[in-house]
Every structure is written in C-alpha cells, then in structure tokens.
N, C-alpha and C positions, 0 to 999 in steps of 0.2 A: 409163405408170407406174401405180402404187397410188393407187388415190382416196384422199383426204385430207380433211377439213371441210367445206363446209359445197355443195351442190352446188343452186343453183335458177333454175325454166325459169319463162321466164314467155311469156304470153298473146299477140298480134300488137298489142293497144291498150295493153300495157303494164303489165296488173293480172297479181300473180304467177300461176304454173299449178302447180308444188309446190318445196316444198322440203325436201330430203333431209341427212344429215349422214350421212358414211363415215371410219372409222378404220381405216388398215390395210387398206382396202381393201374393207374390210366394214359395211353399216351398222351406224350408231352413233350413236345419240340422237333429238331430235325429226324429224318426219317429217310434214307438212303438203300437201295436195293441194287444191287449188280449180279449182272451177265458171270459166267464160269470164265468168261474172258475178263473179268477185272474194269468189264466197262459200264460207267452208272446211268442205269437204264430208267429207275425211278427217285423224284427225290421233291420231297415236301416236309410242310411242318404240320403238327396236329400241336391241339390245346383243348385238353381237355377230354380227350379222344375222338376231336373233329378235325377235321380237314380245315387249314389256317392259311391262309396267307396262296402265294406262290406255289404252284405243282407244277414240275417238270415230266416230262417222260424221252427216252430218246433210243433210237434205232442201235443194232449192233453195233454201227459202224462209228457213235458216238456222234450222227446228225439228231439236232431236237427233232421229235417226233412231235412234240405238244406240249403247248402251254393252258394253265389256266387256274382263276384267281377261287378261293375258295372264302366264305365268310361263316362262322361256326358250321363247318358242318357243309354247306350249301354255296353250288357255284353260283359267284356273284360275279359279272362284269366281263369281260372276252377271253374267249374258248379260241387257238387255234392250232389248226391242225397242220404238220408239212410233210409234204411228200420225202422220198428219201435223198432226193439232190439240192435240198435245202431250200425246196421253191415253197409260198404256201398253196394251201389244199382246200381247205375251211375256214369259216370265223365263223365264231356264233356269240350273243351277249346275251348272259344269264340273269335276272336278277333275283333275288333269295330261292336260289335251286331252279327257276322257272326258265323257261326260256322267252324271252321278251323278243314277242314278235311286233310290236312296233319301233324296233330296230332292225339294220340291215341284217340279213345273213348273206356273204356270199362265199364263192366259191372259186377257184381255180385250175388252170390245166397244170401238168407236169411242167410246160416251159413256160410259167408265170401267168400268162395270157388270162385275162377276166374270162370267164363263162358266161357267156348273152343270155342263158336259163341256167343259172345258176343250181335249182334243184330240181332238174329233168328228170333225174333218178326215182324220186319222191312223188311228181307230181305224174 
C-alpha cells in the first residue's frame, strides 16, 4: 500500500539508524539519519518529497558539518560548510538551486582566518 507516518530503522544494539515521515506516499516532514554511534549526522524536512526548509549535516564527533536552506526541492539562500573544530570552511548563496554568483562566496582556514583567494583551489 501507500506509505503513511512515520517510518524508523534502527541499529542491531538498538540505538535508532533514521527516521523518515511519508504522506501519501511521499516524504513528508522530519527526516533524521544516525551514525552506529547513535549520533545524528543527518537531519531535514521534505514536503512533498522535496528537500524543505533547514538541512543539517554533522561530523562523528557530533560538530555541524553543514548547514543549508532548501526551497521545494532546490537550495535557496546560504550553503555553509565547517571544518571539524567548529571553525567555518565555506559559504555559498544559492538562489532556486543555482548558485548566485553575484553574491560573495568565501572561504576559510582551519583557524578561522579569511583566505586572501578564497577559491585558489578552483581557479
């Protein structure tokens, strides 16, 4: 039949492994994924089976790895990324999926400090 509420797997020791929400058959709502360690490494909402709102991502160690804003489906608005000692790494602003480059992109060292070429790597 049609998936319905609220749908979660979990781990062989018992600590969850995610959990999903489907309406109609389609996701719909929070959306939660964890490590074998019980630590939640992904975590968004869908509507409709799009990517909605706020997505999380975060390191073993339970530091955010990444933020960013989602608008049906498509990143909308600031992408960013952190290193594993909580510093950031990246920013990027997307607007309907695209990446809007007349806005900044920049970028970071490990110990906070701006980058003077920020995408040296790229260019």
């Amino acid at each position: 039949g049609v998936r319905n509420g609220m749908d979660k797997a979990w781990w062989e020791d018992g600590k969850p492994k995610h959990i999903l929400n489907y309406k109609n058959g389609s996701k719909d709502g929070r959306f939660e994924y964890y490590n074998s360690n019980g630590v939640l490494l992904r975590a968004g909402f869908h509507e409709n089976n799009k990517k909605s709102g706020l997505w999380e991502g975060w390191y073993d160690s339970g530091n955010l790895h990444y933020s960013a804003n989602y608008v049906e489906g498509f990143l909308d608005g600031k992408m960013t990324y952190f290193y594993p000692n909580r510093q950031k790494m990246l920013e990027f602003i997307y607007k309907n999926g695209e990446l809007d480059s007349s806005l900044s992109k920049k970028r970071w060292n490990e110990d906070g400090s701006e980058r003077t070429k920020p995408f040296d790597w790229i260019e």
